[in-house]
DRENDO-1510 file (C-alpha; in Angstrom, 1 decimal, always signed):
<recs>
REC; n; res; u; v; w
REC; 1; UNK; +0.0; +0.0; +0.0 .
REC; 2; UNK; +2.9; +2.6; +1.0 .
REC; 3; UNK; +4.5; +1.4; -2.2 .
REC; 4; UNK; +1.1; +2.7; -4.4 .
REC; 5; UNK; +1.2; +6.0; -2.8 .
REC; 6; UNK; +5.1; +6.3; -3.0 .
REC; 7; UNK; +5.0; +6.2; -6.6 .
REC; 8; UNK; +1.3; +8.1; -6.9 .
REC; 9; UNK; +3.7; +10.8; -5.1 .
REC; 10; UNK; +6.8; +10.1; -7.8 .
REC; 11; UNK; +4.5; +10.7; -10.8 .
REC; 12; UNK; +2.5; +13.2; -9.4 .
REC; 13; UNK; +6.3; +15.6; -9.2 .
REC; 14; UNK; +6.9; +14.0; -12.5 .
REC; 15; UNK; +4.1; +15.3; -14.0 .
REC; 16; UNK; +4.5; +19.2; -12.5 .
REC; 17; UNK; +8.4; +19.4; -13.6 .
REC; 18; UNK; +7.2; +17.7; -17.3 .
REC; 19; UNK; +4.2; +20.6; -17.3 .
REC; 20; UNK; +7.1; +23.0; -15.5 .
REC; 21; UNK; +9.8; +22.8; -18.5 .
REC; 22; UNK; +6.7; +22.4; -20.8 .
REC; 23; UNK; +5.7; +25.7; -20.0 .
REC; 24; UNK; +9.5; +26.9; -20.4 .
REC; 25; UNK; +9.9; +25.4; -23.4 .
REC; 26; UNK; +6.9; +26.8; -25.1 .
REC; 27; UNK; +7.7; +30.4; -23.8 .
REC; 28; UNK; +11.0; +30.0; -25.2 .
REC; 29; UNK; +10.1; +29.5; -28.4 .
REC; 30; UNK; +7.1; +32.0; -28.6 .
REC; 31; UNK; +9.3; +34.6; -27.4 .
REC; 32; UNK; +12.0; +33.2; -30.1 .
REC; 33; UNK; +9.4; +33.2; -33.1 .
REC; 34; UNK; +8.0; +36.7; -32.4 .
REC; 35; UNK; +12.0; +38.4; -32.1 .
REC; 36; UNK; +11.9; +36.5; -35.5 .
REC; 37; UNK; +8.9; +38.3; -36.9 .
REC; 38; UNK; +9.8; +41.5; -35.2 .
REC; 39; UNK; +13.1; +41.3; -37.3 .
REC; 40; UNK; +11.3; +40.3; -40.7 .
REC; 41; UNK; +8.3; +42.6; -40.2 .
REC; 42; UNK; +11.3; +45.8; -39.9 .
REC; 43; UNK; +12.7; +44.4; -43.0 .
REC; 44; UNK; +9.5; +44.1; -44.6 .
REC; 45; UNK; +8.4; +47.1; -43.7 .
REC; 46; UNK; +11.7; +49.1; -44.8 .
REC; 47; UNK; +11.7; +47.5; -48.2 .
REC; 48; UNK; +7.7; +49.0; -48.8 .
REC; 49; UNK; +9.0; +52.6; -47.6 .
REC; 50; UNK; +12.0; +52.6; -49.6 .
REC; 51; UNK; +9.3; +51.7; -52.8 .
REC; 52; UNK; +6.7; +53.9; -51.3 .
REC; 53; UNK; +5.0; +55.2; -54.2 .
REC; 54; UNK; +6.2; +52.5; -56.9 .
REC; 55; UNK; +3.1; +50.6; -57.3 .
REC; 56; UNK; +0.4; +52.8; -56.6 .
REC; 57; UNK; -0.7; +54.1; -60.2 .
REC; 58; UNK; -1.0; +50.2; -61.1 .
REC; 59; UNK; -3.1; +49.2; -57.9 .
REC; 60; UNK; -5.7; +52.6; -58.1 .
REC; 61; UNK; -5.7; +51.8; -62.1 .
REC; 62; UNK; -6.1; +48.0; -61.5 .
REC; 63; UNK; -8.7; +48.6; -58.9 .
REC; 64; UNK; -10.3; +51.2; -61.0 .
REC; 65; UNK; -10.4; +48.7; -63.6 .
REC; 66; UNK; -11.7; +46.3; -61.4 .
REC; 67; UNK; -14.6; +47.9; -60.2 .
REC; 68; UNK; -16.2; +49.0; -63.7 .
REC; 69; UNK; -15.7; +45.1; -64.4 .
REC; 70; UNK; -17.7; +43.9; -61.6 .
REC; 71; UNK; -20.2; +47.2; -62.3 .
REC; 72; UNK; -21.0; +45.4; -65.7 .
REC; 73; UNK; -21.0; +41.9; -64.8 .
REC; 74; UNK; -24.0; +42.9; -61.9 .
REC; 75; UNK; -25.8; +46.0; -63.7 .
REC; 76; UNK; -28.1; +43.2; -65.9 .
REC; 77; UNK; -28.9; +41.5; -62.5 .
REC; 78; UNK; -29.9; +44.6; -60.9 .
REC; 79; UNK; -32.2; +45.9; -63.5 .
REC; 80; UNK; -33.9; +42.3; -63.1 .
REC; 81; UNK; -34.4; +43.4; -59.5 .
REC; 82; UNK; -37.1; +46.1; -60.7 .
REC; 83; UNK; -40.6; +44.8; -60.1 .
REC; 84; UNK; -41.9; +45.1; -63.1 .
REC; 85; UNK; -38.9; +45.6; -65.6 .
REC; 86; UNK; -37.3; +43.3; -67.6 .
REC; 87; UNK; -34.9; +45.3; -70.2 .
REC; 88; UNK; -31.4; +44.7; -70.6 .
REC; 89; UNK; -30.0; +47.5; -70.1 .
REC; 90; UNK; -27.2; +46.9; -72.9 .
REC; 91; UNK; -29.9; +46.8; -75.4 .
REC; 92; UNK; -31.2; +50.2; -75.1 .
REC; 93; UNK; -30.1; +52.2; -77.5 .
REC; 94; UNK; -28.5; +54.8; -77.4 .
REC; 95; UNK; -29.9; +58.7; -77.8 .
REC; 96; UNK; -29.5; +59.8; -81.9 .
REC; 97; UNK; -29.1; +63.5; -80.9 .
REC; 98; UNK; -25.5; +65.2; -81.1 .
REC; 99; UNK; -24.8; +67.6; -78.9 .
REC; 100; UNK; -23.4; +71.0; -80.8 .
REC; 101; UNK; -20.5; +72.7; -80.1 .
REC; 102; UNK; -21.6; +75.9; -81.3 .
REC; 103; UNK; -24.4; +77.9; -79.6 .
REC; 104; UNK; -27.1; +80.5; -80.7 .
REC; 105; UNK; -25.1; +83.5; -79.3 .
REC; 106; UNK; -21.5; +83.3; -79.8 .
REC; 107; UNK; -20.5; +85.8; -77.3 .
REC; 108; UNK; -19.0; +84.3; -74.4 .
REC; 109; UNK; -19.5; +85.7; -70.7 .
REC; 110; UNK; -17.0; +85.6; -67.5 .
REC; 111; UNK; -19.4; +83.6; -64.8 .
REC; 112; UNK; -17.8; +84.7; -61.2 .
REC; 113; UNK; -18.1; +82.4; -58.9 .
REC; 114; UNK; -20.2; +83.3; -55.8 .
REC; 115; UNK; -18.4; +81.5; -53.6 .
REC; 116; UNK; -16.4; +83.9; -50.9 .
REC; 117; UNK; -12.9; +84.9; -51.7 .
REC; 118; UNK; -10.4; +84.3; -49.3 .
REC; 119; UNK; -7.4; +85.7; -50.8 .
REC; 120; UNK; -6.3; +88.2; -54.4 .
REC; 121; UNK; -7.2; +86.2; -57.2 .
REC; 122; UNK; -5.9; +87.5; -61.0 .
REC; 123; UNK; -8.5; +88.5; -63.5 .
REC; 124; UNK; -7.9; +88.5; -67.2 .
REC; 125; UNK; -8.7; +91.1; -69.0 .
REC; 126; UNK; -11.3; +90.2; -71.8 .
REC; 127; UNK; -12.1; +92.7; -74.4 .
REC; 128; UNK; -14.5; +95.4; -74.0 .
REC; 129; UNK; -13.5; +95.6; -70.0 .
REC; 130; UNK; -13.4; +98.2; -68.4 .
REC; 131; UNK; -12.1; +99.2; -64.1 .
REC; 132; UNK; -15.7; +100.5; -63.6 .
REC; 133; UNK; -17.1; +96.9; -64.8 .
REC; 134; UNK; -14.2; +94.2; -63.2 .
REC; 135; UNK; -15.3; +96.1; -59.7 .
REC; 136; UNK; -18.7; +95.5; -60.3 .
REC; 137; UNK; -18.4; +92.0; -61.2 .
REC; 138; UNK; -16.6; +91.0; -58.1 .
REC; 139; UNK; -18.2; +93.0; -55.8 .
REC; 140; UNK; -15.4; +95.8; -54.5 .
REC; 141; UNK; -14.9; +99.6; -55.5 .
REC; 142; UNK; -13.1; +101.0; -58.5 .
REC; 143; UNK; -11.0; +102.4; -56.1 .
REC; 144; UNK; -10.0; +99.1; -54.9 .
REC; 145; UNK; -8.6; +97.7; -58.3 .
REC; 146; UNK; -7.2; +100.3; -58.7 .
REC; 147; UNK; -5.1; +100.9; -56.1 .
REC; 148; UNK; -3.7; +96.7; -55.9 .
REC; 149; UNK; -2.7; +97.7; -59.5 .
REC; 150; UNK; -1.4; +100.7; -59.2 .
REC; 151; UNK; -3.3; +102.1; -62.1 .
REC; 152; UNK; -5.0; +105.7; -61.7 .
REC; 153; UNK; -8.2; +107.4; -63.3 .
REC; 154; UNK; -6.4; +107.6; -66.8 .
REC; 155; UNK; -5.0; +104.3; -67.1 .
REC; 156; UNK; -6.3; +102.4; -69.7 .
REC; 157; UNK; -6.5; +98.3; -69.4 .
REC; 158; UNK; -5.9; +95.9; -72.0 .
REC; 159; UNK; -7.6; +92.5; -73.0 .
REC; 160; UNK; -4.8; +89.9; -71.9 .
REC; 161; UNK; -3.8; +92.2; -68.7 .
REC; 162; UNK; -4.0; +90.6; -65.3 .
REC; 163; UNK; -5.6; +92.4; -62.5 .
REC; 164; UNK; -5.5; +91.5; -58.6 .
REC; 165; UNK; -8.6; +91.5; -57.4 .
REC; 166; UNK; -9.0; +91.8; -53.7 .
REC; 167; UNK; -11.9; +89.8; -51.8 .
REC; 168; UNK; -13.2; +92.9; -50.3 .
REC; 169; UNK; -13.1; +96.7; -50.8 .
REC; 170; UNK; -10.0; +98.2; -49.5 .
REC; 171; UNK; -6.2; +97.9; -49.6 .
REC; 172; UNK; -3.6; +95.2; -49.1 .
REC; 173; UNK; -0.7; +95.6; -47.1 .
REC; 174; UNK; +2.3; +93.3; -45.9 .
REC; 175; UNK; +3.4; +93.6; -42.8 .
REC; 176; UNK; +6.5; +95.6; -42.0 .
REC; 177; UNK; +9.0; +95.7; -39.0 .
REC; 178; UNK; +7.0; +97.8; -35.7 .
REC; 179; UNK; +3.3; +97.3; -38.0 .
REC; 180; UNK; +0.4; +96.8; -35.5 .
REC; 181; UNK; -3.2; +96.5; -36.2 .
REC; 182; UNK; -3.6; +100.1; -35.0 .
REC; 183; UNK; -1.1; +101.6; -37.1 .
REC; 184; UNK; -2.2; +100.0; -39.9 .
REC; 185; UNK; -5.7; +101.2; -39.3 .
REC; 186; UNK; -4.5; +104.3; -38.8 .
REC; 187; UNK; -2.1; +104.4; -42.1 .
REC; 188; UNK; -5.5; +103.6; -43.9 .
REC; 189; UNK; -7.7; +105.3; -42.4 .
REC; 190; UNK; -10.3; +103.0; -41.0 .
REC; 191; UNK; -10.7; +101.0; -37.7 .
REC; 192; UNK; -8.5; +98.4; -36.3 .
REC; 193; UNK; -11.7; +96.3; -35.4 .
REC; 194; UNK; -12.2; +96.0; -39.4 .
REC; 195; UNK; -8.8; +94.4; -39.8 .
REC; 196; UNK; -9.9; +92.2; -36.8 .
REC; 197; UNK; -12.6; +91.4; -37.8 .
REC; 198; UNK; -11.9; +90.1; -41.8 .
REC; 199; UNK; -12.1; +86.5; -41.4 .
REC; 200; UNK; -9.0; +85.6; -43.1 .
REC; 201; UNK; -6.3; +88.0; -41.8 .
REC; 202; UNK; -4.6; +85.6; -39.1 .
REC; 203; UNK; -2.4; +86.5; -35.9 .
REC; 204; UNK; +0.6; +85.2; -34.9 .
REC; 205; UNK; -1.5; +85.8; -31.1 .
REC; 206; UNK; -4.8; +85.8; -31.5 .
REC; 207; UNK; -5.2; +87.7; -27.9 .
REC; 208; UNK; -3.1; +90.8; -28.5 .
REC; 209; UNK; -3.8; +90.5; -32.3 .
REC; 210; UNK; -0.1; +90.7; -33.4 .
REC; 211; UNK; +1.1; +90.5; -37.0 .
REC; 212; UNK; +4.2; +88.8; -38.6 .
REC; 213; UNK; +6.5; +90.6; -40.7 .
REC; 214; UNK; +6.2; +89.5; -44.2 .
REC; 215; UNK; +2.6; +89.1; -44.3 .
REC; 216; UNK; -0.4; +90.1; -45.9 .
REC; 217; UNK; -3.3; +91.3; -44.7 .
REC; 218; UNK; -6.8; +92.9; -46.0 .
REC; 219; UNK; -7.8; +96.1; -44.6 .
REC; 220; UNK; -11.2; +96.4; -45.0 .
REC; 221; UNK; -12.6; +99.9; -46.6 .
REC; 222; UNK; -8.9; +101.3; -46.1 .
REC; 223; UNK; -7.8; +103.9; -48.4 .
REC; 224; UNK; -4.2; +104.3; -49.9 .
REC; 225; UNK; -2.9; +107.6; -47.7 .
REC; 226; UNK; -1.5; +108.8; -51.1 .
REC; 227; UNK; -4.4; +109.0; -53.1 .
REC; 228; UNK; -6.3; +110.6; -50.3 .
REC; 229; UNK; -7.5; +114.2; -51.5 .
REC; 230; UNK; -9.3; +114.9; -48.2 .
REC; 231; UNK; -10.4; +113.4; -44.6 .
REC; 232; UNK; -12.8; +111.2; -45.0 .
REC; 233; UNK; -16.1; +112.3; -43.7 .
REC; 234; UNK; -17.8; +109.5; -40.9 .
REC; 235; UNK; -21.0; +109.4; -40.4 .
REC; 236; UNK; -22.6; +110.3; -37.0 .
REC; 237; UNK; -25.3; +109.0; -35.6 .
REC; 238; UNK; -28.1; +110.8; -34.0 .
REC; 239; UNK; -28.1; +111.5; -30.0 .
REC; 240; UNK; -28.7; +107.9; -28.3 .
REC; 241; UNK; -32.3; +107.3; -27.4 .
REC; 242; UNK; -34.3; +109.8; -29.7 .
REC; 243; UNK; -37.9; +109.0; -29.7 .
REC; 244; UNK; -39.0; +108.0; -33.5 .
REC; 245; UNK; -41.6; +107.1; -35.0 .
REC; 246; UNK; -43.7; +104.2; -33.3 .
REC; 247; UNK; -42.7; +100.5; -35.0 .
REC; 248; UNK; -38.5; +101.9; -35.5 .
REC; 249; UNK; -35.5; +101.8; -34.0 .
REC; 250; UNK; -33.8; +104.4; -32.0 .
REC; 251; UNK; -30.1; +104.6; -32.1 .
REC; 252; UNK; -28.4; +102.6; -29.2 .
REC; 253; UNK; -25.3; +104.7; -28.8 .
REC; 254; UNK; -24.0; +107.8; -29.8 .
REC; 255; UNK; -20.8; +107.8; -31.3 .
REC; 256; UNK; -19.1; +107.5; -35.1 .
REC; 257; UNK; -19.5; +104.3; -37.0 .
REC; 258; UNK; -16.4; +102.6; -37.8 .
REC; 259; UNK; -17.8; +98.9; -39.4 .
REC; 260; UNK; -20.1; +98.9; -41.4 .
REC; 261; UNK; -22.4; +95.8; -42.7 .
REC; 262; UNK; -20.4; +93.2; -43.9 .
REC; 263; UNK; -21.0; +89.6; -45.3 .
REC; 264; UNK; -18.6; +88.9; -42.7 .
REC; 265; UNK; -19.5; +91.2; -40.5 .
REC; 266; UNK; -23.4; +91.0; -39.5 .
REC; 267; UNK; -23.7; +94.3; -38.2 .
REC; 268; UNK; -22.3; +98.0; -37.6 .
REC; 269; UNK; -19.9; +99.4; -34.6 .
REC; 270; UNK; -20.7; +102.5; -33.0 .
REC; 271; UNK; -17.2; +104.0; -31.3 .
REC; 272; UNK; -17.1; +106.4; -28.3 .
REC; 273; UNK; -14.1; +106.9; -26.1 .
REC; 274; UNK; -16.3; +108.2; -24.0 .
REC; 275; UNK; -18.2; +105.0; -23.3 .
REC; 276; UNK; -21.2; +105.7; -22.8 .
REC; 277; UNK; -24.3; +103.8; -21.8 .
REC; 278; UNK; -26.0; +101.9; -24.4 .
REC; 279; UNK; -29.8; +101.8; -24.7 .
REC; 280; UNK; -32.5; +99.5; -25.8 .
REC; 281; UNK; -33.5; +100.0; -29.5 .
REC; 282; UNK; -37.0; +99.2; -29.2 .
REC; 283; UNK; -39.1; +97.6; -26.1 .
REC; 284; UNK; -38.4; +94.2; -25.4 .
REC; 285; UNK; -37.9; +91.0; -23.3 .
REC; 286; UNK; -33.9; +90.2; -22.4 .
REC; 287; UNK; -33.5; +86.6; -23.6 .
REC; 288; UNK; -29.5; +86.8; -22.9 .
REC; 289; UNK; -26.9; +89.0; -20.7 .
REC; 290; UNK; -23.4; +88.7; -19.9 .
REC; 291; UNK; -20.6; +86.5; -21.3 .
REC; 292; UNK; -22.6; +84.3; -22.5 .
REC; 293; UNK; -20.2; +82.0; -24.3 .
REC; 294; UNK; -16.4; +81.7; -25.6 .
REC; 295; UNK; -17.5; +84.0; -28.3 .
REC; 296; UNK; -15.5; +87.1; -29.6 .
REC; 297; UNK; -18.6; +89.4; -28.6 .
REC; 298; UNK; -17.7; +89.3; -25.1 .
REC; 299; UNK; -20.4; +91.1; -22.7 .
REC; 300; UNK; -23.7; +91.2; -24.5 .
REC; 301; UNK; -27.1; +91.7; -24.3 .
REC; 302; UNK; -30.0; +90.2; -26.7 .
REC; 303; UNK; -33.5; +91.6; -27.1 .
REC; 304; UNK; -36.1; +89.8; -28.2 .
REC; 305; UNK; -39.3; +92.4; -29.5 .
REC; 306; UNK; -41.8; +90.0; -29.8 .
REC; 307; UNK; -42.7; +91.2; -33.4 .
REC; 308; UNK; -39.8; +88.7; -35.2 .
REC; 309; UNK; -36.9; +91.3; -34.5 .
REC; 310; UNK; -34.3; +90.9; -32.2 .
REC; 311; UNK; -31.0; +93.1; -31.4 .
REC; 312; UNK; -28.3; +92.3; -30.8 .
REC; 313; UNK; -25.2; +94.5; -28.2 .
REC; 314; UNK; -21.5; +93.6; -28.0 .
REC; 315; UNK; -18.2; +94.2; -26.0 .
REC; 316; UNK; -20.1; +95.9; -23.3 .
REC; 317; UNK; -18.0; +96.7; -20.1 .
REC; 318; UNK; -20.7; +96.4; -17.7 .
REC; 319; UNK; -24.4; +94.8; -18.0 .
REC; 320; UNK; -27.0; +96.6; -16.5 .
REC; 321; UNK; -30.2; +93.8; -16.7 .
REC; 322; UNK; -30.6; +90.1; -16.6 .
REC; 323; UNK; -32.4; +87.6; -18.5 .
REC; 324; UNK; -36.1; +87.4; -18.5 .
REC; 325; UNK; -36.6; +91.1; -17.3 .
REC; 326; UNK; -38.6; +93.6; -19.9 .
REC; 327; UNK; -36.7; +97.0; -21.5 .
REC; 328; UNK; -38.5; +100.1; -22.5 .
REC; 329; UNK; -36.9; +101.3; -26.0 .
REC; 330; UNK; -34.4; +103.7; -24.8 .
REC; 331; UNK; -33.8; +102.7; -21.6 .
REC; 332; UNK; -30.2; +102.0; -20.6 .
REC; 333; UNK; -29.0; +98.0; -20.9 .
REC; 334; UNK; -25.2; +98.6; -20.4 .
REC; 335; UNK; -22.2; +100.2; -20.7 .
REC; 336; UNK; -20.0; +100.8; -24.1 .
REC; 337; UNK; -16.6; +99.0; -23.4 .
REC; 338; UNK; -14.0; +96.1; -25.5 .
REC; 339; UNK; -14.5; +93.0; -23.9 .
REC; 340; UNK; -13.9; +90.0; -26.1 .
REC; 341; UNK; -12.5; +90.2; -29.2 .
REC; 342; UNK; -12.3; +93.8; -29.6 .
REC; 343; UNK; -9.4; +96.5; -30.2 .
REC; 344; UNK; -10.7; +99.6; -28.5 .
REC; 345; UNK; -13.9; +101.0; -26.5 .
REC; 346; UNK; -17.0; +100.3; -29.1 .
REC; 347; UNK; -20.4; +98.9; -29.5 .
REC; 348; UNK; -21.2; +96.0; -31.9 .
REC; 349; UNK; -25.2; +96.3; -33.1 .
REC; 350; UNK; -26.7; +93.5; -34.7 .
REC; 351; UNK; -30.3; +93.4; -36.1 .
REC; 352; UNK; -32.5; +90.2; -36.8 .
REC; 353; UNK; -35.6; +89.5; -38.4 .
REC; 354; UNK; -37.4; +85.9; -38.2 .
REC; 355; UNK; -33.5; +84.6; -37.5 .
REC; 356; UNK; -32.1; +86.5; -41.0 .
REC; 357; UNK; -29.5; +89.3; -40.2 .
REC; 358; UNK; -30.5; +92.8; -41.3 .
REC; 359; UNK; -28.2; +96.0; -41.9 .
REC; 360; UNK; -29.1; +97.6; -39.1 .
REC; 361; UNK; -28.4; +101.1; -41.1 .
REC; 362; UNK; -32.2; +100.1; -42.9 .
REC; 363; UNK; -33.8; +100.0; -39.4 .
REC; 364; UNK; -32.4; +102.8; -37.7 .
REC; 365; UNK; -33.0; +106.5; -38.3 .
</recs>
C-alpha cells in the first residue's frame, strides 16, 4: 500500500516538472518566433518605404479597372431586381441627338463664382473691360482695383492684362517691422476692429492680435494715404435714445460708426471713447446678458421684440439687466466697453428678423 502512494507521489512531481519545462519550453520558443517576426516585419516594412510610391498608379488603375468590371457583370442583375422591368440594359439604344459645339449666341461671358474669396485672385482682361465693370463683377470699389494695381483714373486696361482682385473693398498691405493692427488702421484710415474682424487676416497671437513681418493682410474699406484728396467724412449717428416714430428703432449709442455691414461682419460698430451707456433700441424682453459664451462678442445683451426682431449689443463693459426682465426702448441695458475680441472702446449692433441678419443702417434712423 505505501508502495502505491510512494509512486502516486513520484508521478505526481513528475508530472508538475514535465508541465514546468513544458511551459518553459513553449515560452521560449514563442518569445523566439516573435523576435523573428519583429526582425522580418522591420525588413519588410523598410523594403515597402523605400518603394513607397512604386506601385500605386498600377493598384488605383487595376482597382479602378476592377470595379467598372464587376459594375457590368452585376448591372443586368440589378435591372432584373425592378418589379416590373425586364430590359437589358445593354440593349437600349442609345440617344440619336448630337450635342453642338456651337451655340445661338456666340458671345461668351465671364461667370464669377459666388463663392467667398479668401485671398487676391488675378482676372484677365477680356475685351470690352473696363475698371468700372471688373469692380462691379466681383463685388469691390473701382478704387479698390485700382489701387492693388497701381493704375490711376487715366489708365487704360488691356484685354490679356491681369488684374489682382482683392476679396473685399479696400487695400492690401504686408506687414513691415513695428506694424500693429492700430497703425495699420490708422495708415488707412479705417478701424483696427475691421482688420480684426476680416475672417482671413490671421495672428501670430490671437489675444493681442499681433502680426508677422512679411505678411499680408486685408484692410477692410482702407484707403491708400496717397491718393487721399481729403479726410474722410464718418457718419454720425443721432443722440442715443431719440424718440422715433412708433414700429423703428432708436439709435443705441452715440458715437461715429467705424464697421459697417459686412458679409462677414453682421452688423455696424458705434465707437465712443467716452463709453457711454448703451440703450435699448426698441421695447423688449432680455432673452440673454453677460458673457454668454467663448464667443469674440464678449459682454452682450439680446432683445427679443416679440414682433420677429431681435437686437443684438456687444463688448459691453458692464451689463446693466438680466435675462427674462422687460426694457423700455431707450432705456439703458449697459455700458459701451471692449470685452472679447475687440481693439478699442465700441459697441457691436446686430439686427435680426425671423432669425435672417439685417443692416441695421435700414432699421435705424
Amino acid at each position: 500500500m505505501e508502495d502505491t502512494y510512494e509512486r502516486i507521489l513520484d508521478l505526481v512531481k513528475d508530472l508538475k516538472l514535465f508541465v514546468s519545462e513544458l511551459g518553459v519550453f513553449v515560452s521560449k520558443k514563442l518569445r523566439l518566433q516573435f523576435l523573428r517576426f519583429e526582425a522580418g516585419k522591420g525588413i519588410f516594412v523598410t523594403a515597402l518605404y523605400r518603394q513607397r510610391g512604386k506601385l500605386a498608379r498600377r493598384l488605383v488603375h487595376s482597382g479602378m479597372a476592377g470595379l467598372a468590371a464587376f459594375g457590368m457583370m452585376i448591372a443586368p442583375v440589378i435591372a432584373d431586381e425592378f418589379p416590373g422591368r425586364s430590359v437589358d440594359p445593354w440593349e437600349i439604344q442609345s440617344p440619336s441627338s448630337v450635342l453642338s459645339l456651337s451655340t445661338e449666341d456666340p458671345a461668351t461671358e465671364t461667370i464669377i463664382s459666388e463663392k467667398l474669396r479668401d485671398k487676391i485672385i488675378g482676372y484677365t482682361v477680356s475685351e470690352g473691360d473696363t475698371v468700372s465693370g471688373v469692380a462691379e463683377k466681383f463685388g469691390v470699389s473701382e478704387e479698390t482695383v485700382l489701387w492693388q494695381n497701381d493704375l490711376t483714373k487715366t489708365s487704360k486696361i488691356k484685354p490679356g492684362q491681369t488684374l489682382e482682385i482683392l476679396p473685399v473693398t479696400g487695400v492690401s498691405h504686408k506687414v513691415g517691422k513695428g506694424d500693429t493692427v492700430y497703425s495699420i488702421a490708422k495708415k488707412f484710415d479705417t478701424s483696427p476692429q475691421a482688420v480684426v474682424d476680416f475672417p482671413y487676416n490671421t495672428f501670430t497671437n490671437d489675444e493681442t492680435f499681433e502680426l508677422a513681418i512679411g505678411q499680408l493682410i486685408i484692410v477692410p474699406d482702407g484707403v491708400v494715404p496717397a491718393r487721399k484728396a481729403a479726410p474722410r467724412r464718418r457718419q454720425l449717428t443721432p443722440d442715443a435714445g431719440t424718440v422715433v416714430a412708433s414700429g423703428s428703432f432708436v439709435w443705441p449709442a452715440g458715437g461715429r460708426i467705424t464697421q459697417r455691414y459686412v458679409w462677414y461682419h453682421k452688423g455696424i460698430d458705434i465707437a465712443n471713447k467716452v463709453a457711454p451707456n448703451v440703450l435699448a433700441a426698441d421695447s423688449g424682453k432680455v432673452v440673454g446678458a453677460g458673457w454668454l459664451d467663448g464667443y469674440g462678442y464678449g459682454n452682450r445683451v439680446i432683445i427679443d421684440h416679440g414682433n420677429g426682431y431681435r437686437t443684438m449689443y456687444a463688448h459691453l463693459t458692464s451689463v446693466y439687466v438680466v435675462a427674462g426682465q422687460t426694457v423700455a426702448r431707450g432705456a439703458p441695458i449697459g455700458r459701451m466697453g471692449s470685452t472679447g475680441r475687440s481693439t478699442g472702446v465700441h459697441l457691436h449692433f446686430e439686427v435680426l428678423r425671423n432669425g435672417v441678419y439685417l443692416n441695421p443702417l435700414s432699421v435705424l434712423r
